[in-house]
Backbone bond lengths (Angstrom), bond angles and torsions (degrees), N, CA, C in turn:
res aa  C-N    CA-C-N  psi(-1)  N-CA   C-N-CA  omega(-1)  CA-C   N-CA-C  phi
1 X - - - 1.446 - - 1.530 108.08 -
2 X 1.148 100.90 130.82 2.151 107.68 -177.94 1.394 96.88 -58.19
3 X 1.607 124.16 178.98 0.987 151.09 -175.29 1.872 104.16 -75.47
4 X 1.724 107.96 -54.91 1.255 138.05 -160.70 1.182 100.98 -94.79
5 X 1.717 128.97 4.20 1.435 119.77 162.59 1.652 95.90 -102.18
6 X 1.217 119.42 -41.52 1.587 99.42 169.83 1.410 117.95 -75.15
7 X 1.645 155.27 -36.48 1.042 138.45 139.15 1.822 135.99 -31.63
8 X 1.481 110.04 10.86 1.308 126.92 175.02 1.441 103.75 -104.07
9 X 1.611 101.95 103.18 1.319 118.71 155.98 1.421 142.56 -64.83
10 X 1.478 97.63 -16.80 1.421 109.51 -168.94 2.437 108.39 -70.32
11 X 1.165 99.50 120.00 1.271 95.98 -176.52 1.817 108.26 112.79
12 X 1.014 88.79 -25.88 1.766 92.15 -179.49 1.505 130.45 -93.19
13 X 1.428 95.13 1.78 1.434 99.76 179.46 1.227 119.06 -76.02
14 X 1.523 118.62 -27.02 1.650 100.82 177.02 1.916 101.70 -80.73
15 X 1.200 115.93 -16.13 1.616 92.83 170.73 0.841 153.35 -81.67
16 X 2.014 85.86 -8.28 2.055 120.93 178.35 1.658 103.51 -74.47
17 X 1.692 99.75 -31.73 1.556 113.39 174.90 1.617 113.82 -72.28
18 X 0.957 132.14 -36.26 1.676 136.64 166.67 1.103 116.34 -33.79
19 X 1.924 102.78 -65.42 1.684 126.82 -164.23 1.503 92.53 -59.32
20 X 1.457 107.89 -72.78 1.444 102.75 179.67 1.443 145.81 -43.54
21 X 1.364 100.43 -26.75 2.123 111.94 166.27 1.430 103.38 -82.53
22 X 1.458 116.71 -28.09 1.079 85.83 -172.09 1.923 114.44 -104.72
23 X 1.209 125.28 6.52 1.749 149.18 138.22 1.452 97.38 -41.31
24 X 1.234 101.59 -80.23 1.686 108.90 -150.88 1.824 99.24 -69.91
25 X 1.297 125.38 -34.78 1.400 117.15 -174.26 1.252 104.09 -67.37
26 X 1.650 127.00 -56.03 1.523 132.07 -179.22 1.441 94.22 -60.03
27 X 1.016 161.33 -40.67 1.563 136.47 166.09 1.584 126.83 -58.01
28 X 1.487 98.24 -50.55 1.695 101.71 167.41 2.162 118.72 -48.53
29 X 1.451 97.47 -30.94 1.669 105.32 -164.21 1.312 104.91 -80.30
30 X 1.544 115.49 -29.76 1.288 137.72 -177.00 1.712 110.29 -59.39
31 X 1.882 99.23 -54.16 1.610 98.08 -173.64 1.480 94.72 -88.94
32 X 1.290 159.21 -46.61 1.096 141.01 139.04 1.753 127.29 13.34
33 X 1.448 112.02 -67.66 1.456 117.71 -176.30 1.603 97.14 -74.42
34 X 1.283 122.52 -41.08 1.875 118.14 170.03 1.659 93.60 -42.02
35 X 1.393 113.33 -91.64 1.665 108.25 -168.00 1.086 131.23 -49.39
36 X 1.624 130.60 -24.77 1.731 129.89 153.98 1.009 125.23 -82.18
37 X 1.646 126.81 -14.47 1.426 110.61 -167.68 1.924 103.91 -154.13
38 X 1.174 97.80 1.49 1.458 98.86 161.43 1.238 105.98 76.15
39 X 1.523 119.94 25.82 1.323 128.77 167.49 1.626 123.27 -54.16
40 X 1.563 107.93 170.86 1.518 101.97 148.10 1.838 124.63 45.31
41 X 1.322 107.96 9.48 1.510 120.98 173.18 1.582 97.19 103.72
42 X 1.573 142.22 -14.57 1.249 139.90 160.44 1.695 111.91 -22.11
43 X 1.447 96.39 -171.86 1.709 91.55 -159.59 1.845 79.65 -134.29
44 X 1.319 123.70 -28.55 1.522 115.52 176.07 1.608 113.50 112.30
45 X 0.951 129.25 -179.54 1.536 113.63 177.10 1.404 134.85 -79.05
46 X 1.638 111.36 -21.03 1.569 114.91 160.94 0.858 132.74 -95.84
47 X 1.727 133.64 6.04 1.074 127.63 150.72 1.370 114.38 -85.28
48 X 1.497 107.50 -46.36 2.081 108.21 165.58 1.581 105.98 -39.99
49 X 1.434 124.48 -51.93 1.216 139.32 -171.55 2.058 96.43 -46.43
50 X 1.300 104.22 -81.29 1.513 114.20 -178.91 1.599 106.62 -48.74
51 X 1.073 116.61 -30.74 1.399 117.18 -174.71 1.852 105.51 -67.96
52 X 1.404 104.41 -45.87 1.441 118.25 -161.12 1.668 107.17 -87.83
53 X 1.592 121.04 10.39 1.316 137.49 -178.40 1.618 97.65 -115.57
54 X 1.596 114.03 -35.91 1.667 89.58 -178.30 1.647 114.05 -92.77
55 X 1.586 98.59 15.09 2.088 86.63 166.59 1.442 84.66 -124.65
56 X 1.627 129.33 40.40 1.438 121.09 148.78 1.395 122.16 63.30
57 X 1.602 103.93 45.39 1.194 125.85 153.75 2.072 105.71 -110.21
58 X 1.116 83.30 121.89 1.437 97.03 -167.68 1.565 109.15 -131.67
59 X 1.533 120.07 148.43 1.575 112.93 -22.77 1.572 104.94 -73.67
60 X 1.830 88.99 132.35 1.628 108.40 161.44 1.764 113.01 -9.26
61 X 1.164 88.54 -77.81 1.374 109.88 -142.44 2.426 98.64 -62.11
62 X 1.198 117.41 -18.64 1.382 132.67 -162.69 1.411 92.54 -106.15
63 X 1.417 106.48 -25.51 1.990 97.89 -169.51 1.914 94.24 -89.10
64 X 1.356 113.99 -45.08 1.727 122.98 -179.78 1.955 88.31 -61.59
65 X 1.231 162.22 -85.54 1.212 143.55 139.54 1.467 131.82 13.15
66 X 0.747 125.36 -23.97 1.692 124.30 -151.73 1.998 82.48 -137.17
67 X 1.305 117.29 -43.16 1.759 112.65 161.33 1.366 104.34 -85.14
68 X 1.165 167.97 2.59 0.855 156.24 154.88 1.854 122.66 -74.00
69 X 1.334 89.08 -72.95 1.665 93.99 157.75 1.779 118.53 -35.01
70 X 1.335 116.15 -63.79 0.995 111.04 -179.77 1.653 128.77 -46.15
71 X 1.580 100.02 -42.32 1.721 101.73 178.04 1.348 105.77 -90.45
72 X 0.718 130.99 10.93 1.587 137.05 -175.23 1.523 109.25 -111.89
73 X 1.277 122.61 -52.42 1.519 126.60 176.73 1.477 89.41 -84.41
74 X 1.578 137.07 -66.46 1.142 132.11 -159.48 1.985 106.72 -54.52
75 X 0.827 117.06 -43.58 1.737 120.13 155.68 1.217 128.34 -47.00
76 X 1.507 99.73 -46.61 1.790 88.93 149.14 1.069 162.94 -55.37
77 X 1.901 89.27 -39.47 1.214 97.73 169.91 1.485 113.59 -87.13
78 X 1.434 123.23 15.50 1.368 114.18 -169.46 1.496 96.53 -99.25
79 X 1.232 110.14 -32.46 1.287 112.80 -168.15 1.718 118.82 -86.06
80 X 1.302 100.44 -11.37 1.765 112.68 170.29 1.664 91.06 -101.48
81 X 1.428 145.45 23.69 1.151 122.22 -157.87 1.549 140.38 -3.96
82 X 1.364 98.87 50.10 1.934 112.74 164.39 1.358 116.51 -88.22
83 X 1.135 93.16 153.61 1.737 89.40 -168.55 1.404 132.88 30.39
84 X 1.220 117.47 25.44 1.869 125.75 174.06 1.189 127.07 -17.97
85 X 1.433 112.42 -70.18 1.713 113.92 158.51 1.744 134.53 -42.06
86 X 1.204 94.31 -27.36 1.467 86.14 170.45 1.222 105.73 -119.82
87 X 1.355 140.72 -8.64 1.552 136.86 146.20 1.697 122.22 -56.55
88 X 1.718 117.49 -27.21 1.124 112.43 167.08 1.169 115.09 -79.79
89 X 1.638 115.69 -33.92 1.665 105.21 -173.28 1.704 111.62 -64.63
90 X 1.377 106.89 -35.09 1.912 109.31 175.31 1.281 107.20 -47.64
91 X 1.117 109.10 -37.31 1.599 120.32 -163.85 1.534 103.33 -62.23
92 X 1.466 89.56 -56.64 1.718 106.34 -163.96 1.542 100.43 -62.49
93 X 1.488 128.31 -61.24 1.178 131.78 175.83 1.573 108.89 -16.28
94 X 1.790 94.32 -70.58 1.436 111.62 -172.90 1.776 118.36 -44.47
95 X 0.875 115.84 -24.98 1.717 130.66 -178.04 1.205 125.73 -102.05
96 X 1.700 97.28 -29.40 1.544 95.30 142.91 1.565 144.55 -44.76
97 X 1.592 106.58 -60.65 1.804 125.87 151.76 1.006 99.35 -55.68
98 X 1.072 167.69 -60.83 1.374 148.42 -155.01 1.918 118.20 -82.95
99 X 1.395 94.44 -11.52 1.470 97.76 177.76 1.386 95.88 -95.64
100 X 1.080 127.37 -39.85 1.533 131.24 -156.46 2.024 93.68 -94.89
101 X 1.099 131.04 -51.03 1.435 145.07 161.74 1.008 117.38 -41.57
102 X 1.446 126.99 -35.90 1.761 101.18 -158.86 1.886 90.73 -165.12
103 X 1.369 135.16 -13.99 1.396 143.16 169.09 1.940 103.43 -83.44
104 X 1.440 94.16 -81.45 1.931 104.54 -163.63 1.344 122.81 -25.10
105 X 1.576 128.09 -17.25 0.915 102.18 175.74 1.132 111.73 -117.45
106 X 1.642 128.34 27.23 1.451 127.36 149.15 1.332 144.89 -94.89
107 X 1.870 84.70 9.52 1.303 113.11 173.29 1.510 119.75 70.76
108 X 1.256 115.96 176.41 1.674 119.20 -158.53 1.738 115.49 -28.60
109 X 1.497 97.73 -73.79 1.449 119.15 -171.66 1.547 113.49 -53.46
110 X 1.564 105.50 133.15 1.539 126.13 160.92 1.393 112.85 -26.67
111 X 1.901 94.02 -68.76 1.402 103.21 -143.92 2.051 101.27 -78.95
112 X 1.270 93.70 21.46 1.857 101.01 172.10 1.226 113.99 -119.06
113 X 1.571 115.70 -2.26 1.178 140.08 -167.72 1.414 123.35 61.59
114 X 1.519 94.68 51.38 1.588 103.41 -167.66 1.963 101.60 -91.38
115 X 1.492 91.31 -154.09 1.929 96.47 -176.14 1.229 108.37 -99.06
116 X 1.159 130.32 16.50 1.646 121.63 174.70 1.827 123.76 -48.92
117 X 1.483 82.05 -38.72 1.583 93.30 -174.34 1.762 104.34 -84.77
118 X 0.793 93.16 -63.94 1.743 114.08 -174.31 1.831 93.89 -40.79
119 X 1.426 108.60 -43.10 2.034 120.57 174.85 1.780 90.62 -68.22
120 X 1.202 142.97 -55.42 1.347 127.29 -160.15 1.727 90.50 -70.19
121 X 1.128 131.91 -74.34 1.382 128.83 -150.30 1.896 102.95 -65.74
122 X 1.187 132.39 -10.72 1.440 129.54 167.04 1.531 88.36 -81.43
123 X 1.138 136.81 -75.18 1.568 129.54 -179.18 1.402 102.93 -24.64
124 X 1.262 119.32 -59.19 1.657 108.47 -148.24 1.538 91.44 -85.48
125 X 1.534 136.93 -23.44 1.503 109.13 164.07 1.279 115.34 -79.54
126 X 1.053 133.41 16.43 1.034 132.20 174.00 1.513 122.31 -84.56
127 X 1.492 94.07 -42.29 1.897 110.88 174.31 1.489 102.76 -77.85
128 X 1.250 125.44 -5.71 1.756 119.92 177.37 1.603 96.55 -91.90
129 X 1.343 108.32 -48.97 1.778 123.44 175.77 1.679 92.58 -39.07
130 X 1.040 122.26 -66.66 1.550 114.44 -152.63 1.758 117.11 -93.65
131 X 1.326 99.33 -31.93 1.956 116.62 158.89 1.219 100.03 -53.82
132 X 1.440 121.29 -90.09 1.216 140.79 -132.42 1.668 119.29 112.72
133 X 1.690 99.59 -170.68 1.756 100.52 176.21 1.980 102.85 -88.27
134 X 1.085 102.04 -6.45 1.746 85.63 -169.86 1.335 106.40 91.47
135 X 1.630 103.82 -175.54 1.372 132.23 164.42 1.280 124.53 -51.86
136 X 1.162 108.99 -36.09 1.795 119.99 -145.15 1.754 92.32 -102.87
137 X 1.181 133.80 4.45 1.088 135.80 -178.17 1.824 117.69 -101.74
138 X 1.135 104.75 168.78 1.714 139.30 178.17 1.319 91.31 -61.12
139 X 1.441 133.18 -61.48 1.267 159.29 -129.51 1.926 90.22 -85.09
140 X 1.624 112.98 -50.20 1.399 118.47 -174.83 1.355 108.27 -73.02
141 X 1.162 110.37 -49.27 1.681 135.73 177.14 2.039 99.72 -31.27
142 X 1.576 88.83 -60.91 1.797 99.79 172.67 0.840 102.98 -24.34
143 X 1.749 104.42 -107.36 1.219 145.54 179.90 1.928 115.71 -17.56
144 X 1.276 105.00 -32.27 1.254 103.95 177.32 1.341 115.31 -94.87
145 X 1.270 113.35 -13.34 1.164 115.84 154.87 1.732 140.83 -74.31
146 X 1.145 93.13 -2.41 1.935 107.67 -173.15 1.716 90.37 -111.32
């Protein structure tokens, strides 16, 4: 295979779009089930809740709820690509406050618990926000159906 048949993008975008809804949704559903249901080593919604009241997100207990739902349903729907556009923007919103809320002022790095991560996953709903789900989705399935 040439160099310039694997550097040919053309045709691959709805599958670059797949990998990615379905990465970024199974991560969003993941921290989601931590904050509603105490999954996956999570703490559940009233301790996220109490947690998310003493850096003055209030009330606690509706903001750990109201982020939870979002990465949890919004992961869903990223990862079934339904409704994408407005499942990435929840998403994105959501990672927004949390970069600016509870990351920014520990600066870049993860392992200080900074916004690096919380900056990749607002990026990557962001490229679903403005792409879409692709081919390989619920979302095409619709649309091709009307």
């Amino acid at each position: 295979m040439k160099t310039s048949e694997i550097l040919n993008t053309q045709g691959k975008t709805d599958l670059a779009m797949l990998l990615l809804r379905v990465t970024v949704g199974s991560i969003f559903i993941a921290h989601g089930a931590q904050k509603l249901f105490g999954w996956f080593g999570g703490y559940g919604l009233e301790a996220t809740g109490e947690w998310m009241a003493s850096i003055n997100l209030t009330p606690g207990y509706w903001m750990a709820w109201l982020a939870g739902a979002a990465e949890f349903f919004g992961g869903l729907a990223l990862l079934l690509g339904l409704l994408t556009r407005p499942a990435a923007l929840i998403t994105a919103l959501t990672m927004l406050v949390a970069l600016f809320a509870v990351h920014w002022t520990n600066g870049f790095f993860l392992s200080n618990n900074g916004y690096e991560y919380a900056l990749t996953l607002l990026v990557a709903s962001l490229v679903l926000l403005l792409q879409g789900a692709g081919e390989y989705s619920l979302d095409h399935k619709r649309q091709s159906a009307l």
